[in-house]
Each structure stands twice: as C-alpha cells, then as structure tokens.
C-alpha positions as CSV (number, residue, x, y, z in Angstrom):
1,X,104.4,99.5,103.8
2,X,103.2,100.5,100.1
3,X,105.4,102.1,97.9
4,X,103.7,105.5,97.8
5,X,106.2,106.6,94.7
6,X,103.3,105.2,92.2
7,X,100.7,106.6,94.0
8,X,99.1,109.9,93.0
9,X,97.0,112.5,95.0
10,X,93.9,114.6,93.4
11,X,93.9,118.3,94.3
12,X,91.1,117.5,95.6
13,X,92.5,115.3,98.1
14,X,95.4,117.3,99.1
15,X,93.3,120.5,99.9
16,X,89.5,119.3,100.9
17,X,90.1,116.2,102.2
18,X,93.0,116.0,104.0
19,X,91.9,119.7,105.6
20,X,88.6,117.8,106.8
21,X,90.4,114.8,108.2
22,X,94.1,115.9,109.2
23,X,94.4,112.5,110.8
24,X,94.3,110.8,107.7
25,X,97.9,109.1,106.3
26,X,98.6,108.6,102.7
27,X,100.4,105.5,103.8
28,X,96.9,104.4,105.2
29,X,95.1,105.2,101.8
30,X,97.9,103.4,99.3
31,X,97.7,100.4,102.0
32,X,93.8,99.7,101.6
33,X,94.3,100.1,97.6
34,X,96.7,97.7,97.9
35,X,95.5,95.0,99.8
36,X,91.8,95.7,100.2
37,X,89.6,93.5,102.0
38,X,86.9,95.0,99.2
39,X,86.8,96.7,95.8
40,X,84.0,97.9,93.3
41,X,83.8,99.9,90.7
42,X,81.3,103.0,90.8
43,X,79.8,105.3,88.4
44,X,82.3,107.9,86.7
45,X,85.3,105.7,86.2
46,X,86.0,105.7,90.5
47,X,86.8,102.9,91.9
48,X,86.2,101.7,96.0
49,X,88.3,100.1,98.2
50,X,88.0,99.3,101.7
51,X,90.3,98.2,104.3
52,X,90.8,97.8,108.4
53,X,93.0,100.4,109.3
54,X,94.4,99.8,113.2
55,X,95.6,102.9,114.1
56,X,92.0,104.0,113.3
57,X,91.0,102.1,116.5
58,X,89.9,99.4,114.4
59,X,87.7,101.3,111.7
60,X,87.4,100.5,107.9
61,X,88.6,103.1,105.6
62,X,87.1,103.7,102.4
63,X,89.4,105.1,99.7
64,X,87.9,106.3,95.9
65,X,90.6,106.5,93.4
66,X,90.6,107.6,89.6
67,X,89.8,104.8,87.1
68,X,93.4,104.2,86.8
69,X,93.4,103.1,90.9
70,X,96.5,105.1,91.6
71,X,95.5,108.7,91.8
72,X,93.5,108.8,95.2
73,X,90.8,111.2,95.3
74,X,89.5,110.7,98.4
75,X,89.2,108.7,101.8
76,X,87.4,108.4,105.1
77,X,86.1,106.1,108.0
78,X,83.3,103.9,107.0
79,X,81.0,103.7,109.8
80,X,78.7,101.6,107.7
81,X,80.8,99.1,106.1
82,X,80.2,95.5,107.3
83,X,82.8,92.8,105.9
C-alpha cells in the first residue's frame, strides 16, 4: 500500500475527475505512480504512468501527475494501452 501522505491531489482531480469516475481510489492512483509497469513524459511538464489495477477487473489505469510526479491530476481506465 503506498504511502498516500506524500501524495498530492489537483483541484482538478478532487472535483472533475473523481465526480466523473466515483469508483476511482487514490490508493489505486499513488500505486501505479509508484510501481508503474510504464512511464513517459508528455508535453507541459505531465508525466504518464500506467499500471494493472485488479479491482478494475483487470484494466490498466493511466495516471497524469504534475512535473514533480506527486501531485496527481488525473486518472482513468486505458482501454487502449497494450503492455
């Protein structure tokens, strides 16, 4: 289980995308930072991450943090993303 005291949420996040998706877990979003199976950087100093996320019957999550890859901005189930 990450330790979710070093991780921060956009406003963003907190009131878009977690309203879109209310069965998304911050747990779930710290965990794919922290051990991604894949990471890139993207344009406007965002990072991606993706990881398998079980209790998303078996479905990759994608996670975009802020450039300093703590403060997640947001997250959802990549239908597209092939390991």
């Amino acid at each position: 289980m990450p330790s979710m005291a070093k991780y921060h949420f956009t406003r963003y996040f907190e009131h878009e995308v977690l309203r879109k998706r209310p069965y998304l877990r911050k747990e779930w979003c710290a965990g794919v930072v922290e051990r991604p199976i894949r990471s890139e950087k993207q344009p406007h100093q965002r990072y991606r991450f993706w990881g398998l996320v079980p209790e998303l019957e078996g479905r990759y999550l994608r996670v975009i943090t802020l450039e300093d890859k703590v403060t997640i901005h947001n997250a959802f189930p990549d239908r597209r993303f092939k390991p």
